[in-house]
C-alpha positions as CSV (number, residue, x, y, z in Angstrom):
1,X,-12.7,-25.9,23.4
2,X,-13.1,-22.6,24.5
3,X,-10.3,-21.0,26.7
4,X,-11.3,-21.0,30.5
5,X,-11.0,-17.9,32.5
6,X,-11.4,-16.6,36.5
7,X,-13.6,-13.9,37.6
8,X,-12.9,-12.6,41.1
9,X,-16.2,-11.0,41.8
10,X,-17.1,-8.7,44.9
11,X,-20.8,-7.9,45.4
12,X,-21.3,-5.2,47.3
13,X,-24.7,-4.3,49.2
14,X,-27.4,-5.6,51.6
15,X,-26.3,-9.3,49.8
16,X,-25.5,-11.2,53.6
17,X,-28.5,-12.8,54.8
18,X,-30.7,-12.8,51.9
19,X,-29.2,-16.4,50.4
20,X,-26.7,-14.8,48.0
21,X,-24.6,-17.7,48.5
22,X,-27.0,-20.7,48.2
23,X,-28.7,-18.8,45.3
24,X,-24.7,-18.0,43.4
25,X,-24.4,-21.9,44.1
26,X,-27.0,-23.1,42.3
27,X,-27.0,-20.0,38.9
28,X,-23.1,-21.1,38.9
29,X,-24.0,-25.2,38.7
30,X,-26.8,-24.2,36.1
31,X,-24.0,-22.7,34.1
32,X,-20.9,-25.2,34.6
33,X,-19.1,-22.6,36.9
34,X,-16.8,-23.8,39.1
35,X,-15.3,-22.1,42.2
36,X,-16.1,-20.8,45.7
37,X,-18.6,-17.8,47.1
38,X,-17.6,-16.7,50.7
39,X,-19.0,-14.1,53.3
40,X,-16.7,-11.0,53.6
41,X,-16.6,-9.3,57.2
42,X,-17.4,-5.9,55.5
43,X,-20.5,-7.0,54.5
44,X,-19.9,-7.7,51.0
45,X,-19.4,-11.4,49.3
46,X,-17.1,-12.1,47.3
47,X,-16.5,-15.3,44.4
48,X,-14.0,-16.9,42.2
49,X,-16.2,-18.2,39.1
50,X,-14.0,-20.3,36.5
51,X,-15.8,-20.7,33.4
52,X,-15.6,-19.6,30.2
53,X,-16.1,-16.0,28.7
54,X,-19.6,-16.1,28.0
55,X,-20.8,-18.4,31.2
56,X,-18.8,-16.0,33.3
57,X,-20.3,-12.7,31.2
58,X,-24.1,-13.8,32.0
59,X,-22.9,-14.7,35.8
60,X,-21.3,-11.9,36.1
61,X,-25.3,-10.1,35.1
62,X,-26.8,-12.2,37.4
63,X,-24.7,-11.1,40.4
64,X,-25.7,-7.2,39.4
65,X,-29.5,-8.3,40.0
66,X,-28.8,-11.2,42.8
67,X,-30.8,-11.5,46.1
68,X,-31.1,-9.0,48.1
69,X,-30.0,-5.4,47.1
70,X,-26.8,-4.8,44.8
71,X,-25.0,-1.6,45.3
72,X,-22.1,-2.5,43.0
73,X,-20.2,-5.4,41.4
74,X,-16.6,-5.5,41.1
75,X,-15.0,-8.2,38.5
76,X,-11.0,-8.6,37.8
77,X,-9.9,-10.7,35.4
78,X,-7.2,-14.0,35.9
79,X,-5.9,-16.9,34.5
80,X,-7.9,-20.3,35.6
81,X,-7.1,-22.2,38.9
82,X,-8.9,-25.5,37.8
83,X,-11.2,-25.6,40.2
84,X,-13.4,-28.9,40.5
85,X,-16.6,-27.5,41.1
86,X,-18.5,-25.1,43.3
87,X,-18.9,-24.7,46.8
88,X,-19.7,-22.2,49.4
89,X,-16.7,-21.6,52.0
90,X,-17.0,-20.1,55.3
């Protein structure tokens, strides 16, 4: 089994209001991610994507194109939480 890692992700851009979240939901459930993609109040969103390397690598692409318009994409590295699946938090 492949070793499981956690992306924290911050999407930065006109991405509030365009169904980032709802759209992240369903792209991580197509690709067995589990985690959480929340609202910033700067404007940004940010995630937590568990998966591993290569789920999280063609995530991590999607977010660049996403909904809405993409300015940048941040993405640090961690060790898994064992999340149980995906949801969207407010």
């Amino acid at each position: 089994m492949e070793e499981k890692l956690l992306y924290k992700i911050r999407v930065k851009g006109y991405v509030q209001g365009v169904g980032f979240r709802w759209r992240t939901l369903r792209q991580a459930a197509s690709r067995g991610i589990k985690g959480y993609v929340k609202n910033m109040p700067d404007g940004s969103v940010f995630i937590e994507a568990e998966g591993t390397r290569k789920q999280l690598r063609d995530f991590a692409d999607w977010c660049r194109k996403g909904p809405g318009y993409v300015e940048s994409v941040t993405v640090d590295v961690y060790p898994p939480m064992d999340y149980e699946g995906f949801t969207v938090r407010y």
